[in-house]
C-alpha positions in Angstrom: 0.0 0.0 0.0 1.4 3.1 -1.4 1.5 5.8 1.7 2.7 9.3 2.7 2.8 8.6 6.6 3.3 5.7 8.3 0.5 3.1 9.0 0.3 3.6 12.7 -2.2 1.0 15.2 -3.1 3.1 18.3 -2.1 0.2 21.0 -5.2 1.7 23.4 -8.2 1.6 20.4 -6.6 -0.6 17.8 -7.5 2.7 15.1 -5.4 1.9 12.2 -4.2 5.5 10.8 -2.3 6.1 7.6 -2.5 8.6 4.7 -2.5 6.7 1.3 -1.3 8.3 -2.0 -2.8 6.2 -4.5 -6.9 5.9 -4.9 -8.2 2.6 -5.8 -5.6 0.5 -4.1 -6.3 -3.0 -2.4 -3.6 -4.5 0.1 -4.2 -7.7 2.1 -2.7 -6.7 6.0 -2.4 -9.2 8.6 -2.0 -7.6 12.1 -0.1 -9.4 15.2 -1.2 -8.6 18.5 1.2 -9.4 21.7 -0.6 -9.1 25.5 2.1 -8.7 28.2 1.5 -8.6 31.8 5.0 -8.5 32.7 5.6 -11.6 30.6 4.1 -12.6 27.1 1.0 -14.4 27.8 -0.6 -14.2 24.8 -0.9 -13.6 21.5 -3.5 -13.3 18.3 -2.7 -12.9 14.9 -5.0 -11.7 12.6 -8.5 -9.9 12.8 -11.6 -12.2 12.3 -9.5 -14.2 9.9 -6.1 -14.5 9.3 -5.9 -11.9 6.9 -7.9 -8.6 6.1 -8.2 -6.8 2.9 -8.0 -2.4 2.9 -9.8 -0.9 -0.4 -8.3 2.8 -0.4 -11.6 4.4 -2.1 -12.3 8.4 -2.9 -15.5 9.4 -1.0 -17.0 12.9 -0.3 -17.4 14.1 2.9 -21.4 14.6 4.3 
């Protein structure tokens, strides 16, 4: 995915935020999530599936 920032996951909401440059774009993203409570106890990989798919689509603002 072509972008002008970083993609950035807030670790308190899980808000992915990133500024993409190209319209009509599709990237598959797969997102790893670690839970520490002073030592790893967890981990999920994924969201839903093992794979999610972004569409970077033009829309007007209501």
């Amino acid at each position: 995915m072509s972008t002008s920032t970083p993609v950035v996951i807030d670790s308190s909401t899980g808000v992915i935020n990133f500024t993409p440059t190209v319209l009509n774009q599709r990237a598959v993203v797969a997102i790893r999530v670690e839970e520490y409570r002073g030592v790893k106890i967890g981990e999920v990989f994924g969201i839903g599936s093992s794979h999610d798919q972004l569409w970077v689509k033009h829309t007007t603002a209501h």
